[in-house]
C-alpha positions as CSV (number, residue, x, y, z in Angstrom):
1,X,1.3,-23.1,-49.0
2,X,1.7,-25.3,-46.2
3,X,-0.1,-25.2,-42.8
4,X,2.0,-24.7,-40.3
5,X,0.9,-26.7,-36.7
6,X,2.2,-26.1,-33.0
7,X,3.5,-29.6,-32.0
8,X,2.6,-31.3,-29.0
9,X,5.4,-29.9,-26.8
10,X,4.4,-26.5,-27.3
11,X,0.8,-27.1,-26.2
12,X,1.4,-29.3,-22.8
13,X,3.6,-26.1,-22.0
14,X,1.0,-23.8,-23.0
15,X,-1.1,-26.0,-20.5
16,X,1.5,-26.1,-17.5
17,X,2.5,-22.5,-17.6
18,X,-1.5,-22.1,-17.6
19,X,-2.3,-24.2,-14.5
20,X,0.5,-22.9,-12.6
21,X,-0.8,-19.4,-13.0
22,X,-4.2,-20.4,-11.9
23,X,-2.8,-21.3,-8.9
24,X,-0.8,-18.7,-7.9
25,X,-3.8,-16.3,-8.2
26,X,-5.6,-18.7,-6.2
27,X,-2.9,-18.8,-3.2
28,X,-3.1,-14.9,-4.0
29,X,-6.3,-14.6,-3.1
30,X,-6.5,-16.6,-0.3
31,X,-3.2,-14.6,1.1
32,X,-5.2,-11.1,0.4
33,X,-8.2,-12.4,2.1
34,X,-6.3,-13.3,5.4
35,X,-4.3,-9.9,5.2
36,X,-7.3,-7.9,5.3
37,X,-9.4,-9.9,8.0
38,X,-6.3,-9.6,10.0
39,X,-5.9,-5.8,9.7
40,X,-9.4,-4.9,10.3
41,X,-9.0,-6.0,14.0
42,X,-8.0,-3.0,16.4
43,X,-6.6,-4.9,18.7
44,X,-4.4,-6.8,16.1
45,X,-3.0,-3.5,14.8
46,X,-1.9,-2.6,18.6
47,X,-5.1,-0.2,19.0
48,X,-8.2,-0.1,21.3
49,X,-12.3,0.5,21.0
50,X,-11.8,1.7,24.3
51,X,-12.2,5.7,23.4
52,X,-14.3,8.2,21.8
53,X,-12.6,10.2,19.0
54,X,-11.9,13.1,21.6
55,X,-10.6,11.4,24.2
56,X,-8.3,9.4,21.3
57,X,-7.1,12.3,20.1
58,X,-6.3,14.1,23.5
59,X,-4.3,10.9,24.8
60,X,-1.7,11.8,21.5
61,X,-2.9,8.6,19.8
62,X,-3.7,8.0,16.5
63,X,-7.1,6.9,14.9
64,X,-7.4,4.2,12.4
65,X,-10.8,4.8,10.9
66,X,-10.4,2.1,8.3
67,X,-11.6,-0.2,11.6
68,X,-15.2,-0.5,12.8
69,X,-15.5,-0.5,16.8
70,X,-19.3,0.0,16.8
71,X,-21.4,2.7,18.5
72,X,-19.6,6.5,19.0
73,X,-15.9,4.5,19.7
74,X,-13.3,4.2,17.5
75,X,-9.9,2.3,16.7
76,X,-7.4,4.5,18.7
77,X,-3.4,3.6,18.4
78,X,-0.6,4.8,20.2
79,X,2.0,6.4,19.0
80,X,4.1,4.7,21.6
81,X,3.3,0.8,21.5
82,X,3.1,0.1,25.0
């Protein structure tokens, strides 16, 4: 039997399709990363840390509580953007 070999072609295309998928995951990443420090802001989704979860609620707005205000507030939306 002969021993079959993958010529050279084969392998620098192995090696390009390789380092072009290594950098689309990195430009992935880096994308995601932005996309959730941008949409952790209140005020970036439209909302305020202006209210307690009462007074949210009893102005019709909506509460994101995926977003940290600190202390008894929270992230409150309208349903309205003003």
């Amino acid at each position: 039997m002969k021993a079959q070999s993958i010529s050279i072609n084969t392998i620098i295309i192995a090696a390009l399709a390789l380092i072009v998928l290594i950098i689309l995951i990195a430009i992935m990443g880096r994308n995601f990363v932005v996309f959730t420090n941008t949409t952790s802001d209140c005020r970036s989704l439209g909302g305020n840390c202006d209210h307690t979860e009462k007074e949210c609620t009893s102005l019709g707005n909506v509460i994101n509580h995926g977003v940290k205000c600190g202390g008894n507030k929270i992230c409150c939306i309208p349903l309205i953007p003003e």
